[in-house]
PAVEX-704728 format. One record per residue (C-alpha): x, y, z; residue in one letter; residue number from 0. Coordinates in steps of 0.5 Angstrom, whole numbers, plus 500, padded with zeros to 3 digits. Each point is the difference from the previous one (the first is absolute). Layout:
BEGIN
X / Y / Z / A / NUM .
...
END
This chain:
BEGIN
528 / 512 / 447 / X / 0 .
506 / 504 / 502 / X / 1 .
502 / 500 / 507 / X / 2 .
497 / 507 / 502 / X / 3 .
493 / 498 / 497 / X / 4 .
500 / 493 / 504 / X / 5 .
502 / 503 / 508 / X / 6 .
494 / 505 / 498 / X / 7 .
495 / 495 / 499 / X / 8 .
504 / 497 / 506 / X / 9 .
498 / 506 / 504 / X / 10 .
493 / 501 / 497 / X / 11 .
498 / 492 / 502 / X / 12 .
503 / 501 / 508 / X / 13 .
496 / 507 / 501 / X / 14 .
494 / 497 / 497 / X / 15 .
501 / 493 / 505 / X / 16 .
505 / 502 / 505 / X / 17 .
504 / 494 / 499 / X / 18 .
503 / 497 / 494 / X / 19 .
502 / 491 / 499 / X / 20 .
507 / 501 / 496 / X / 21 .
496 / 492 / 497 / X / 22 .
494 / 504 / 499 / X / 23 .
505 / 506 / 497 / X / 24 .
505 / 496 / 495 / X / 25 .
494 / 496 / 497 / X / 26 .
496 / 506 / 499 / X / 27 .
505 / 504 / 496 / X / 28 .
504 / 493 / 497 / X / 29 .
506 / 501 / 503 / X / 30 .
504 / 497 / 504 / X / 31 .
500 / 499 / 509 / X / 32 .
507 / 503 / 499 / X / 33 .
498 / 506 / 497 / X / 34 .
494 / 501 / 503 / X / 35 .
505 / 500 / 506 / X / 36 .
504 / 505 / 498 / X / 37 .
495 / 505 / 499 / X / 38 .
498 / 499 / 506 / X / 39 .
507 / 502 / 503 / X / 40 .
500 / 505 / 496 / X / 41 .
494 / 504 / 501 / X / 42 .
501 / 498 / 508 / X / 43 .
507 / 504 / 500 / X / 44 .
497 / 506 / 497 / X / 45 .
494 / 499 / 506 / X / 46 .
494 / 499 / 496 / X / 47 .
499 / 493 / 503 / X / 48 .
501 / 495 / 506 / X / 49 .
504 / 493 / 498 / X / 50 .
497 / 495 / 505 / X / 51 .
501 / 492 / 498 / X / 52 .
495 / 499 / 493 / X / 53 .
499 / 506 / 497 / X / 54 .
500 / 507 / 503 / X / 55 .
494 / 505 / 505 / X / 56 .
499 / 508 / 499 / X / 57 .
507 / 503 / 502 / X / 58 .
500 / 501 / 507 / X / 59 .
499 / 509 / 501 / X / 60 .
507 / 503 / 503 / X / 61 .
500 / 503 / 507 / X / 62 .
501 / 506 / 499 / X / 63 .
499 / 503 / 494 / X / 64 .
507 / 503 / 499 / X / 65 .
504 / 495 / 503 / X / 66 .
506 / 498 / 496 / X / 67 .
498 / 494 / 497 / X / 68 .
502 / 493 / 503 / X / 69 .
500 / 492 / 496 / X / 70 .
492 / 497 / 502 / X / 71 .
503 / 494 / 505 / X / 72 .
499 / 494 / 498 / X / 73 .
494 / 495 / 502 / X / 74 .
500 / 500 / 508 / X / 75 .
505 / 505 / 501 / X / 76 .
500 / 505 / 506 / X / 77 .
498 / 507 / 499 / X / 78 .
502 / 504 / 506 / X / 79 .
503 / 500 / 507 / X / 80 .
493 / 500 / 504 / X / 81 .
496 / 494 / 502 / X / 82 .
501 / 493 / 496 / X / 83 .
492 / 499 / 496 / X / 84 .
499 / 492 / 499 / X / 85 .
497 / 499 / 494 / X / 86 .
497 / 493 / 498 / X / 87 .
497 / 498 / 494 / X / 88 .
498 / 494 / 495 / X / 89 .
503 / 503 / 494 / X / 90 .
503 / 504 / 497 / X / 91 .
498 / 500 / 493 / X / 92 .
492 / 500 / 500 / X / 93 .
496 / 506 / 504 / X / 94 .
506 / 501 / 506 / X / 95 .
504 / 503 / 496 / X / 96 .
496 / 506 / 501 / X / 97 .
498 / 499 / 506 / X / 98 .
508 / 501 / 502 / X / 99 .
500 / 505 / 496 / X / 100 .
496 / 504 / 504 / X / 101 .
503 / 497 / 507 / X / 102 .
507 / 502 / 497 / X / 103 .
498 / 508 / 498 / X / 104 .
499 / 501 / 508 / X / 105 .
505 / 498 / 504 / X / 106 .
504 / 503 / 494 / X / 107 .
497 / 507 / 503 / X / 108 .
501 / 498 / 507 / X / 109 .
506 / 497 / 501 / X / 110 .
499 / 493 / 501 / X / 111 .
502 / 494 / 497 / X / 112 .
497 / 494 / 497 / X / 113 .
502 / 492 / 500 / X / 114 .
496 / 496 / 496 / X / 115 .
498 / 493 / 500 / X / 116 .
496 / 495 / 495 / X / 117 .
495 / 494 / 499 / X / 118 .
499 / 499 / 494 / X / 119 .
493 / 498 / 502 / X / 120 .
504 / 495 / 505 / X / 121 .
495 / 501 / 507 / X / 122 .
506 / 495 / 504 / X / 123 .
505 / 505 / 498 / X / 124 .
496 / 506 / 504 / X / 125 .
502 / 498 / 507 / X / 126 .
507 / 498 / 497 / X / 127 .
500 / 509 / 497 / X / 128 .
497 / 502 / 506 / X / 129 .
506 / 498 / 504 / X / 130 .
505 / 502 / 495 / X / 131 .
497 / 506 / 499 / X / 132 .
500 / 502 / 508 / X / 133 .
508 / 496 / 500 / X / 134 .
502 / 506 / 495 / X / 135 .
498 / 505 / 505 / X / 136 .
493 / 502 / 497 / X / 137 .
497 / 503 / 506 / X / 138 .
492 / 500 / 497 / X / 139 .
498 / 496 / 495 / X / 140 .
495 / 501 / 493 / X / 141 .
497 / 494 / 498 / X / 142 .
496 / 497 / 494 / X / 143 .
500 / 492 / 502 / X / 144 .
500 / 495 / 495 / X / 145 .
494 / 497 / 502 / X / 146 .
493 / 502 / 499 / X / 147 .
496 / 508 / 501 / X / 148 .
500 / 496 / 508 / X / 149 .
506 / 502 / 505 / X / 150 .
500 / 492 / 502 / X / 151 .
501 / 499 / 508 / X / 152 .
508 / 498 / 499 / X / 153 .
501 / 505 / 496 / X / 154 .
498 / 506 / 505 / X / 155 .
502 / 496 / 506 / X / 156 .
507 / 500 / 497 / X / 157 .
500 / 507 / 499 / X / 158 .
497 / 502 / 507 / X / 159 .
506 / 495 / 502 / X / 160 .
506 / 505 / 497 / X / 161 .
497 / 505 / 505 / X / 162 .
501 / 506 / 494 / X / 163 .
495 / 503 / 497 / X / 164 .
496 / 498 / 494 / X / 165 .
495 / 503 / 495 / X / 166 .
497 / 495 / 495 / X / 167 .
499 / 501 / 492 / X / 168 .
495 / 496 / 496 / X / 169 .
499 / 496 / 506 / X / 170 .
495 / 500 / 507 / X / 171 .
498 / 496 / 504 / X / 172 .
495 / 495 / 501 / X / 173 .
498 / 503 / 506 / X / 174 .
496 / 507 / 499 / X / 175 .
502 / 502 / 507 / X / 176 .
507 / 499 / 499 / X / 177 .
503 / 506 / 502 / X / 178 .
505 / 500 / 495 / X / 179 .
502 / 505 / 494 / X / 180 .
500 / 499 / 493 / X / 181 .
499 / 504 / 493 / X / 182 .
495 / 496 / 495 / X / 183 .
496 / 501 / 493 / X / 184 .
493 / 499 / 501 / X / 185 .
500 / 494 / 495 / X / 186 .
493 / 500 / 501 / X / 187 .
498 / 506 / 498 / X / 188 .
505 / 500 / 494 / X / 189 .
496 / 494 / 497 / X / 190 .
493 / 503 / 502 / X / 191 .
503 / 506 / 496 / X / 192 .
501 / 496 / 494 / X / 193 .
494 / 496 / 500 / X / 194 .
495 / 506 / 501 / X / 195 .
505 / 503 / 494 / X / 196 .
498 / 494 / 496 / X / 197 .
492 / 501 / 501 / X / 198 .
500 / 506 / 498 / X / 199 .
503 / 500 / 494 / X / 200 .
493 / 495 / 499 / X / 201 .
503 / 493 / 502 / X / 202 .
495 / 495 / 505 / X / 203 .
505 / 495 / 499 / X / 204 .
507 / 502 / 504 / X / 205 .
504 / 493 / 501 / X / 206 .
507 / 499 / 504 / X / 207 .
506 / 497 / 499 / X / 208 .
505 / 499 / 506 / X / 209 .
508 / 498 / 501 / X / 210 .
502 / 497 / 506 / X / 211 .
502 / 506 / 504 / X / 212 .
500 / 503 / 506 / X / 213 .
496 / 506 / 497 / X / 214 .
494 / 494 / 497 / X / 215 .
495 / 499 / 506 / X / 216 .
499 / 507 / 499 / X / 217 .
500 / 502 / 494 / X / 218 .
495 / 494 / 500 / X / 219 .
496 / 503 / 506 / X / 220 .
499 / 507 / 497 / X / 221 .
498 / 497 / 493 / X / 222 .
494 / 496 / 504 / X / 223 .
498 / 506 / 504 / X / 224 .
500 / 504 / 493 / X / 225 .
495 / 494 / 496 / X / 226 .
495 / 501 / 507 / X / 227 .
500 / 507 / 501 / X / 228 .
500 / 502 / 493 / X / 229 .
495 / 494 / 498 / X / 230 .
504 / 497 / 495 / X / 231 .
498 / 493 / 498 / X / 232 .
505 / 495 / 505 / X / 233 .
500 / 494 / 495 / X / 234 .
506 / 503 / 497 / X / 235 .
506 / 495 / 499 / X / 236 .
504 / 502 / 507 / X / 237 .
507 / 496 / 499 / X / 238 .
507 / 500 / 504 / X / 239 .
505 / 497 / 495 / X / 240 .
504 / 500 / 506 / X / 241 .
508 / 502 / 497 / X / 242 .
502 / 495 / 495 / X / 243 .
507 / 502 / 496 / X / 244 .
498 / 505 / 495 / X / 245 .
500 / 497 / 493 / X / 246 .
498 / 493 / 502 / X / 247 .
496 / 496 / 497 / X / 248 .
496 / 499 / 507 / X / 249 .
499 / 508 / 500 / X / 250 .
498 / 500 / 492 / X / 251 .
494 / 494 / 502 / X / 252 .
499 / 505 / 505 / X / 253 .
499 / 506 / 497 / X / 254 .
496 / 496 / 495 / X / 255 .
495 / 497 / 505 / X / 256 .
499 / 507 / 503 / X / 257 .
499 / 503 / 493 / X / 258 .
495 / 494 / 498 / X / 259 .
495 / 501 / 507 / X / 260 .
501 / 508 / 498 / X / 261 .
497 / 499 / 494 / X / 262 .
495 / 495 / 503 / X / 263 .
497 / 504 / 505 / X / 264 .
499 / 507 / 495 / X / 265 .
506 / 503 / 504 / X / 266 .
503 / 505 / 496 / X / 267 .
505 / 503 / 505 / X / 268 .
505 / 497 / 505 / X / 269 .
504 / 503 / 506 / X / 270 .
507 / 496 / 500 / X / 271 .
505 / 500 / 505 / X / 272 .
505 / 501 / 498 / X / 273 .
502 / 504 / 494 / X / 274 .
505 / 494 / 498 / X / 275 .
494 / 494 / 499 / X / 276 .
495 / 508 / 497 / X / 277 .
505 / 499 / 495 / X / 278 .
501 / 493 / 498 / X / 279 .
492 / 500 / 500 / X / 280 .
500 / 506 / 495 / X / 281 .
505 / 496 / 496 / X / 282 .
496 / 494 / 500 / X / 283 .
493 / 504 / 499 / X / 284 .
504 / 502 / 493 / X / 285 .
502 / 494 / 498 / X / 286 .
493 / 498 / 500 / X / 287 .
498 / 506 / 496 / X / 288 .
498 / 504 / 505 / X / 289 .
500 / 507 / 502 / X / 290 .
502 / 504 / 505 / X / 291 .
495 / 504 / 503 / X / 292 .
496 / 498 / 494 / X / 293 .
498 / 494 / 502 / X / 294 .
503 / 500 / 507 / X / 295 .
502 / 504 / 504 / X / 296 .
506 / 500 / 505 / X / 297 .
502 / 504 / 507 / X / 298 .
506 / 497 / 503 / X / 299 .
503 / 501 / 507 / X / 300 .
507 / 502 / 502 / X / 301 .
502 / 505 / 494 / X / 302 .
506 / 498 / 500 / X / 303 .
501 / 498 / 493 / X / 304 .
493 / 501 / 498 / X / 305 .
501 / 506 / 495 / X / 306 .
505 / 496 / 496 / X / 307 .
495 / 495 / 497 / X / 308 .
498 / 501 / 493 / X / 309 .
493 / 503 / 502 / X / 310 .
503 / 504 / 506 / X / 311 .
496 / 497 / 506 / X / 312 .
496 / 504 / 505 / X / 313 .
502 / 498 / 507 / X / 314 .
499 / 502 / 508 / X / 315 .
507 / 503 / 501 / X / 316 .
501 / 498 / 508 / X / 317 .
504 / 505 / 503 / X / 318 .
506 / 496 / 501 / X / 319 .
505 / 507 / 499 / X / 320 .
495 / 503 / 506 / X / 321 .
500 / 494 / 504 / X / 322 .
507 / 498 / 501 / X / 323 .
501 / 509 / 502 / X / 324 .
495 / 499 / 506 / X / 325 .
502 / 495 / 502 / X / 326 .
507 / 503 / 501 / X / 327 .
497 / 506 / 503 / X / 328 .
496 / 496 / 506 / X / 329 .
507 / 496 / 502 / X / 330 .
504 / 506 / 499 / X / 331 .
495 / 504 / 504 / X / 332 .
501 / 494 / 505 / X / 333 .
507 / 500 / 500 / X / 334 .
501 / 507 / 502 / X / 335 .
494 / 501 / 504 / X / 336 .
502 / 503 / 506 / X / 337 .
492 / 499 / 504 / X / 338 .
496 / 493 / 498 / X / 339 .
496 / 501 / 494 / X / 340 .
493 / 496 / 499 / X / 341 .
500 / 494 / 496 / X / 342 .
498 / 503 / 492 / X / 343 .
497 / 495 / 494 / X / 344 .
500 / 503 / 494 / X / 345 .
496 / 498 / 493 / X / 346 .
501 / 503 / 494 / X / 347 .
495 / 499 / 494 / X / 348 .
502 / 498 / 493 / X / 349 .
499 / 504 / 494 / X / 350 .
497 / 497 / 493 / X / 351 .
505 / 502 / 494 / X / 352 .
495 / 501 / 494 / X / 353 .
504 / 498 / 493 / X / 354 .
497 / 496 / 496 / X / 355 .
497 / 493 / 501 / X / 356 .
494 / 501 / 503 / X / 357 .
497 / 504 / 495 / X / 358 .
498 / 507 / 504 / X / 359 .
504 / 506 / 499 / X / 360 .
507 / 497 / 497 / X / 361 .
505 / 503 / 499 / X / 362 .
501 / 504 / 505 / X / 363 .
507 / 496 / 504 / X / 364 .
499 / 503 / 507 / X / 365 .
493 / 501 / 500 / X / 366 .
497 / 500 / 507 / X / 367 .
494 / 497 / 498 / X / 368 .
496 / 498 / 506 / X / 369 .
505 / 500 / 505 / X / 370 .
501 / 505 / 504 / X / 371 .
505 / 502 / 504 / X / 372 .
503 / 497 / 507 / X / 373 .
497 / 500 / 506 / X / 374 .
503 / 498 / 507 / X / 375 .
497 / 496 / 505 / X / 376 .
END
């Protein structure tokens, strides 16, 4: 494959998922890290793409569309001489990317600058951040913890204590009546979406396989909601494999278990979280003869790498790019208020992306299926 035939499938794969894994990539292609790299250098140069640690999101667009173009600053760089934006998340190679991607284009339009800081999924490591964000002169904070959907009480107390304005993402607290801001997907409402995809394309039987993630409880949450409502048989196997390392022999006996009780119970088709273990159990599936949708169908939940898969996954799409924008706007509008505005939470409904494998309507890349567009709370 020549250079300029493999960067534009690059760039195919990243307009499809929003964000590509340099891993992912080199075994794909069957190259190398080194070479995958490169690419990705490259086409960042030319203002195609964002480098960020581990692969690469959509190019963040310019502020001005004439503007003389200027080198994309490296991961956690400023971008302006305004107000300094904090930004913490817990990784930079799965989900966030995106996220930051979105918060990045904003301030770029503002004039602000943003510090980044990263967890790697470690909850200690947030009030460690917090307080090292705010010594780097942050004056609001955006902040996605390394803990669950739920905001814990040290945490928001920490943030209360810096004395500077803050506005959650992915993240609320436990409390309904905090009057705190915060942008999240309605991951219930995605869920709900897929399962109701997959009863009407003539499935009863719709099981669940969960990761350990702070987006499981919900994705569990609206899956329940959907077999009630919709009057599906709730006998289905509903398994949370937790976060075993990908290509284990303890993912493999699970992936395995959870296949088995599938075909037990007649259940032909499953909600996976996340696209990850959606691909390992269609690699599975096949190895023992099955097809998919044929003989099971799949909807992953991320979409991050669910159109890389060998039958193209369909998948509820949260929308991260859109997330991490709002969550932007509400703290600059905070920063720059010149009266005190009202507390505002936001919540964006996922899309479902129908591809391939569940069997309805494939083919279609983007299509948006049943999934509706956002809508703000």
């Amino acid at each position: 494959m020549l250079v300029e035939q493999r960067q534009e499938l690059l760039l195919r794969e990243l307009r499809a998922t929003g964000a590509v894994l340099v891993g992912e990539l080199a075994a794909r292609f069957g190259v190398s890290a080194g070479t995958i790299r490169r690419d990705l250098s490259e086409l960042a140069a030319l203002g195609r793409l964002t480098k960020v640690r581990g692969g690469a999101i959509t190019a963040v667009p310019a502020e001005e569309p004439h503007a003389e173009p200027r080198p994309e600053p490296e991961f956690g760089e400023g971008e302006g001489e305004g107000p300094t934006l904090g930004l913490l998340v817990p990784s930079a190679t799965y989900y966030y990317p995106n996220v930051v991607g979105g918060v990045r284009a904003v301030p770029a339009r503002r004039g602000a600058r943003i510090v980044i800081g990263l967890t790697d999924y470690a909850p200690p490591r947030d009030l460690q951040q917090i307080d090292e964000l705010c010594s780097s002169g942050a004056s609001g904070l955006l902040i996605a913890s390394a803990s669950g959907h739920y905001l814990p009480d040290a945490t928001l107390e920490r943030l209360r204590s810096t004395g500077v304005p803050f506005v959650l993402m992915e993240r609320h607290p436990a409390d309904p009546y905090e009057p705190c801001e915060f942008v999240v997907s309605d991951h219930r409402q995605g869920a709900y979406r897929a399962v109701d995809h997959l009863r009407r394309l003539g499935h009863d039987r719709v099981a669940l396989y969960l990761t350990g993630s702070p987006t499981a409880p919900l994705v569990g949450e609206g899956h329940a909601h959907a077999v009630e409502r919709l009057g599906l048989d709730p006998s289905v196997p509903v398994m949370d494999g937790g976060r075993p390392p990908l290509g284990s022999r303890q993912a493999a006996r699970q992936y395995d278990s959870f296949i088995d009780a599938c075909l037990d119970s007649g259940a032909r088709a499953a909600l996976v979280h996340s696209d990850h273990d959606a691909i390992e159990l269609l690699q599975r599936l096949r190895a023992r003869g099955l097809r998919t949708p044929e003989d099971m169908a799949l909807i992953a939940y991320d979409d991050e790498i669910a159109a890389l898969a060998e039958v193209r996954l369909t998948a509820v799409a949260p929308p991260k790019r859109q997330l991490g924008e709002q969550a932007a706007h509400l703290l600059l509008d905070r920063l720059t208020a010149r009266t005190p505005l009202a507390a505002r939470q936001v919540v964006i409904q996922p899309t479902l992306k129908i591809r391939d494998s569940c069997g309805g309507n494939g083919g279609g890349g983007n299509g948006g299926g049943n999934g509706g567009g956002p809508a703000a709370a």
